[in-house]
Short mmCIF file of the C-alpha atoms (twelve columns), coordinates in Angstrom:
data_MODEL
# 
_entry.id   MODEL 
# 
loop_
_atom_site.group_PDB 
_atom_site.id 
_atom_site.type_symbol 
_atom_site.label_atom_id 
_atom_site.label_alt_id 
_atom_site.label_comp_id 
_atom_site.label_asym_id 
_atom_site.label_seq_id 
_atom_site.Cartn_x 
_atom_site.Cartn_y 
_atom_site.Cartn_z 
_atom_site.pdbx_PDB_model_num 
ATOM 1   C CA . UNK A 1   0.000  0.000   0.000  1 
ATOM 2   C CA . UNK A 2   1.461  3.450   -1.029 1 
ATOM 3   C CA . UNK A 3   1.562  6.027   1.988  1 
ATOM 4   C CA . UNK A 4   -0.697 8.828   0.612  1 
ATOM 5   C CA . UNK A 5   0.308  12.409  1.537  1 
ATOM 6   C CA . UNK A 6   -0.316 12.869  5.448  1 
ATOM 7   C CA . UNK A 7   1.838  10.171  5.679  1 
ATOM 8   C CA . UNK A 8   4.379  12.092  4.065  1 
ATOM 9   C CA . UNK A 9   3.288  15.223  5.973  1 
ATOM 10  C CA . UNK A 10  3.076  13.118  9.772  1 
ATOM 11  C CA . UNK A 11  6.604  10.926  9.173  1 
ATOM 12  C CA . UNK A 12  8.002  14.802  8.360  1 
ATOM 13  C CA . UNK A 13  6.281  16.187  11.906 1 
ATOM 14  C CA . UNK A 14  7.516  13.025  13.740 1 
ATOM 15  C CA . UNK A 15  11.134 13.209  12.164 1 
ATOM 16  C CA . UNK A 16  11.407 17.496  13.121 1 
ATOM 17  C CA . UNK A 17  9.743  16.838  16.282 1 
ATOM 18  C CA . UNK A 18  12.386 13.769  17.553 1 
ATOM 19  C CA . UNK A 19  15.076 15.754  16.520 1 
ATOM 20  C CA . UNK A 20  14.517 18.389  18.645 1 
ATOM 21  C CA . UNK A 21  13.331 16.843  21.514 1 
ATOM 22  C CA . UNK A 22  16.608 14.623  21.076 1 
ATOM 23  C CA . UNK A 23  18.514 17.783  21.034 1 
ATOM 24  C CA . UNK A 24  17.164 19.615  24.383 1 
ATOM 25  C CA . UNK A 25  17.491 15.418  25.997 1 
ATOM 26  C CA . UNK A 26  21.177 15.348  24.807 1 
ATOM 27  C CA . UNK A 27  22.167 18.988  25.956 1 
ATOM 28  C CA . UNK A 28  20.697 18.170  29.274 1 
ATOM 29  C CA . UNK A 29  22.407 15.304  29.363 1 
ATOM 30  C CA . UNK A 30  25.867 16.407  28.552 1 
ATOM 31  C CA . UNK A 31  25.077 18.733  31.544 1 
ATOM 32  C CA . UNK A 32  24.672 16.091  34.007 1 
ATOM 33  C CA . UNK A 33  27.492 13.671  31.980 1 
ATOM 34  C CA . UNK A 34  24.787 11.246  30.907 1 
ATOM 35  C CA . UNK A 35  24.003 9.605   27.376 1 
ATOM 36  C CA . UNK A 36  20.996 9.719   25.671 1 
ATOM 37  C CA . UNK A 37  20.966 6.055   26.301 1 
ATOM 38  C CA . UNK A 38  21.339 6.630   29.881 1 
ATOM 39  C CA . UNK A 39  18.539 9.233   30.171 1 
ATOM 40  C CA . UNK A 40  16.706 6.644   28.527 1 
ATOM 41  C CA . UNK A 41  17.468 4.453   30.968 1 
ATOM 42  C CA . UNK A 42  17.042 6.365   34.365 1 
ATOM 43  C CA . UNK A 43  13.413 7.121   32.610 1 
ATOM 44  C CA . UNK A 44  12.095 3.704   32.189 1 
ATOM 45  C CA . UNK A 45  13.275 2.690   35.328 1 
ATOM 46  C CA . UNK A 46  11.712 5.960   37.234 1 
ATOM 47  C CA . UNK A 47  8.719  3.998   37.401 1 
ATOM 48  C CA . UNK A 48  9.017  0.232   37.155 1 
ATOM 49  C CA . UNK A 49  11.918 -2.550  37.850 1 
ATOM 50  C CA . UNK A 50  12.322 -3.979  34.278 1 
ATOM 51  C CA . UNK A 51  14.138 -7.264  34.188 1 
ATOM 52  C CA . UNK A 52  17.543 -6.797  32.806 1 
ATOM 53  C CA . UNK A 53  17.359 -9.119  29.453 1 
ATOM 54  C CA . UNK A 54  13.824 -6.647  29.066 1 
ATOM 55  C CA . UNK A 55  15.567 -3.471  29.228 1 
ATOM 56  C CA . UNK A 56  18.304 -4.405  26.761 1 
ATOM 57  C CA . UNK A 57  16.101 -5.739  24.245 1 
ATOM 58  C CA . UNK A 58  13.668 -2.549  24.924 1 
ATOM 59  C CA . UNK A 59  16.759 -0.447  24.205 1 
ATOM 60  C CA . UNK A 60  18.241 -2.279  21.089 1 
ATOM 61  C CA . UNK A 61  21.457 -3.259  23.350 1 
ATOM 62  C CA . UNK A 62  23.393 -6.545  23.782 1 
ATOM 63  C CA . UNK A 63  23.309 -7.575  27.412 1 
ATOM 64  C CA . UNK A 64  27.307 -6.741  28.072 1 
ATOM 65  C CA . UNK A 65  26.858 -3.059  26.772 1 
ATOM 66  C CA . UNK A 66  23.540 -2.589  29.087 1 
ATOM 67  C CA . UNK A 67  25.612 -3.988  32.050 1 
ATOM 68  C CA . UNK A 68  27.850 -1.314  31.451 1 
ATOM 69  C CA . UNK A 69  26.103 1.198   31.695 1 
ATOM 70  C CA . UNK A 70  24.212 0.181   34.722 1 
ATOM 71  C CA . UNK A 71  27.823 -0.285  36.484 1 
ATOM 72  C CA . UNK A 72  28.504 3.196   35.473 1 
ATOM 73  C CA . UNK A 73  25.018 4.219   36.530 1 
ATOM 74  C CA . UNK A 74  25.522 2.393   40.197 1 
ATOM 75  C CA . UNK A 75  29.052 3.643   40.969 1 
ATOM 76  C CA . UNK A 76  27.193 7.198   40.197 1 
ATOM 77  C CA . UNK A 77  24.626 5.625   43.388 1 
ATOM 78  C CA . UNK A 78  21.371 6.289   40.317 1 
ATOM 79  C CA . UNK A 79  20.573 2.870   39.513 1 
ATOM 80  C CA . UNK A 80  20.839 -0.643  41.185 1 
ATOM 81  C CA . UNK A 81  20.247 -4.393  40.744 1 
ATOM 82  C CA . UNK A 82  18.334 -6.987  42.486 1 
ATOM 83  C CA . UNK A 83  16.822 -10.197 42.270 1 
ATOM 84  C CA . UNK A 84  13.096 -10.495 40.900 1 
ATOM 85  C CA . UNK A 85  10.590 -11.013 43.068 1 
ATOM 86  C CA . UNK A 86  9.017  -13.034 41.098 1 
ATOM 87  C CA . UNK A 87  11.993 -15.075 39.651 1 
ATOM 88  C CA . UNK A 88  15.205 -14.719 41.994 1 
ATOM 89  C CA . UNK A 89  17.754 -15.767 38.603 1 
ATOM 90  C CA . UNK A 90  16.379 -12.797 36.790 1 
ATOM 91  C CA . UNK A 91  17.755 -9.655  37.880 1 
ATOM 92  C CA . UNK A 92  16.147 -6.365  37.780 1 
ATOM 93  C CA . UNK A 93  16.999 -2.577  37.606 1 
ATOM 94  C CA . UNK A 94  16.173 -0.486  40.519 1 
ATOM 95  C CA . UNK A 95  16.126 2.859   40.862 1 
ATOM 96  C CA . UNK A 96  17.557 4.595   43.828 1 
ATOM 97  C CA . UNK A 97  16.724 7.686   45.958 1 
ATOM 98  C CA . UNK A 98  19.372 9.796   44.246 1 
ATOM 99  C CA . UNK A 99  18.617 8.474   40.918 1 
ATOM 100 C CA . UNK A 100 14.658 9.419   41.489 1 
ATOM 101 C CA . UNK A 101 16.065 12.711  42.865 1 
ATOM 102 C CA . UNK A 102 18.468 13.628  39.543 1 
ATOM 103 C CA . UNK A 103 15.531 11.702  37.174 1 
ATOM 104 C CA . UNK A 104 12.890 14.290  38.335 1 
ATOM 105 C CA . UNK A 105 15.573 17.579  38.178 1 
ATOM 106 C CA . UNK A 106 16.200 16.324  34.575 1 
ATOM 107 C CA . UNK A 107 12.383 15.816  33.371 1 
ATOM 108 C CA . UNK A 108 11.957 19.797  34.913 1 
ATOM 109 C CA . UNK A 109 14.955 20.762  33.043 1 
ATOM 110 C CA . UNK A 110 13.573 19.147  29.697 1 
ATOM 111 C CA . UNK A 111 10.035 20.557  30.439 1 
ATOM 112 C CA . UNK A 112 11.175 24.065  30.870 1 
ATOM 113 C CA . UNK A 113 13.462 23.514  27.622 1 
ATOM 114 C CA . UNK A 114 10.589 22.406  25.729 1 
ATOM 115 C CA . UNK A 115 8.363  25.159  26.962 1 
ATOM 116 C CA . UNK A 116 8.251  28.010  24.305 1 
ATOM 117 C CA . UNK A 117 7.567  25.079  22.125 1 
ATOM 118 C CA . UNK A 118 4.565  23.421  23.760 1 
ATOM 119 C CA . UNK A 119 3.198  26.851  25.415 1 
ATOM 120 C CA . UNK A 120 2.298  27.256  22.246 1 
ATOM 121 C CA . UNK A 121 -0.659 24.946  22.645 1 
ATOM 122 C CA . UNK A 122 -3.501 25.668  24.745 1 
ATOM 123 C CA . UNK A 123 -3.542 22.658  27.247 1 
ATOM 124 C CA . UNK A 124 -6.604 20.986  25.976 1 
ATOM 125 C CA . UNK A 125 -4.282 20.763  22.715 1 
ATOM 126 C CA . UNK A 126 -1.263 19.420  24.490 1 
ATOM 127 C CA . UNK A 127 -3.833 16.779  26.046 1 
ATOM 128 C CA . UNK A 128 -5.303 16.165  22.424 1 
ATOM 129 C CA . UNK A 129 -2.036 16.209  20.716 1 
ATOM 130 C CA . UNK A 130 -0.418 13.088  23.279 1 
ATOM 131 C CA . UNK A 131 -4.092 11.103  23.299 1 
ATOM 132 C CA . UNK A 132 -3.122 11.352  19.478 1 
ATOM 133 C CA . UNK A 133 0.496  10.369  19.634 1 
ATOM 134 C CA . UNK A 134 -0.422 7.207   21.912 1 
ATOM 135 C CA . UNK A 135 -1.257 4.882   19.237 1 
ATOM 136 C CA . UNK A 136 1.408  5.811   17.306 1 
ATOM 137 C CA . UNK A 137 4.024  5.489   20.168 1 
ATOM 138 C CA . UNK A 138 2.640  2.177   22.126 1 
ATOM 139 C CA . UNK A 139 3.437  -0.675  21.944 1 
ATOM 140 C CA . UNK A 140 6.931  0.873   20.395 1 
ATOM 141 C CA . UNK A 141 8.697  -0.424  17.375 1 
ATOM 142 C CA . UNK A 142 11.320 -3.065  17.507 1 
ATOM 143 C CA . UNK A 143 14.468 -2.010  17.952 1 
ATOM 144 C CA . UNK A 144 15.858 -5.136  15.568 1 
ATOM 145 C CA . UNK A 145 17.510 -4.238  12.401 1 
ATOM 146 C CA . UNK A 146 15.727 -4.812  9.434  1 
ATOM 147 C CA . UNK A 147 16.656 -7.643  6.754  1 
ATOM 148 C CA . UNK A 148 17.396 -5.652  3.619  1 
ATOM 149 C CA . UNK A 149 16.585 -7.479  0.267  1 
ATOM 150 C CA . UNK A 150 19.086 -8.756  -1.392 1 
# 
């Protein structure tokens, strides 16, 4: 099926719209010596315990790089491991008191980056305009490569 032309139009929104969010997320994180990857990381884990294996795959990494950067993130006293609750061989990624404390700092620090963009929407639009972006955004996309044709 050929994409017809708000296709073209929404990929073009989508593209402009990561970019710059991407920009503000990796300024602020430069400020606090963090990775995009590891802002990613300290905001899943804000509000659940993924299991490692989960979190790698989520993020597109192989289990050795993930480890990584959770030993960075632990000597830093952000993020730490444990054993599942529900499965004590399967380890999971907790987040600690300072890590919840620099996690919310950064999400204000993005917000008030992103303002003069989004004040720009009355907030019925801002609630209108993420009710719209849901479908698009869960469940997300495989992180997997895709098989080119040969």
């Amino acid at each position: 099926m050929a994409p017809d032309d708000s296709t073209d139009v929404l990929m073009d929104a989508l593209a402009r719209s990561a970019f710059q969010i991407m920009g503000v997320l990796t300024r602020i994180g430069a400020e606090h010596d963090l990775s995009l990857t590891q802002l990613r990381v300290l905001g899943i884990v804000r509000d659940r315990q993924p299991r490692m294996s989960d979190l790698a795959t989520f993020l597109g990494l192989d289990k050795s790089t993930l480890s990584g950067l959770i030993a960075r993130a632990e000597r830093r006293g952000l993020l730490a491991r444990g054993a599942s609750p529900e499965d004590k061989r399967a380890v999971i990624v907790l987040i600690t008191d300072a890590g919840r404390e620099l996690t919310e700092r950064l999400y204000g620090e993005a917000r008030d980056a992103l303002a003069p963009a989004t004040d720009r929407l009355e907030p019925h639009q801002r609630r209108q305009l993420a009710q719209l972006l849901e479908p698009v955004l869960s469940p997300p996309l495989p992180l997997a490569p895709r098989r080119l044709a040969h």
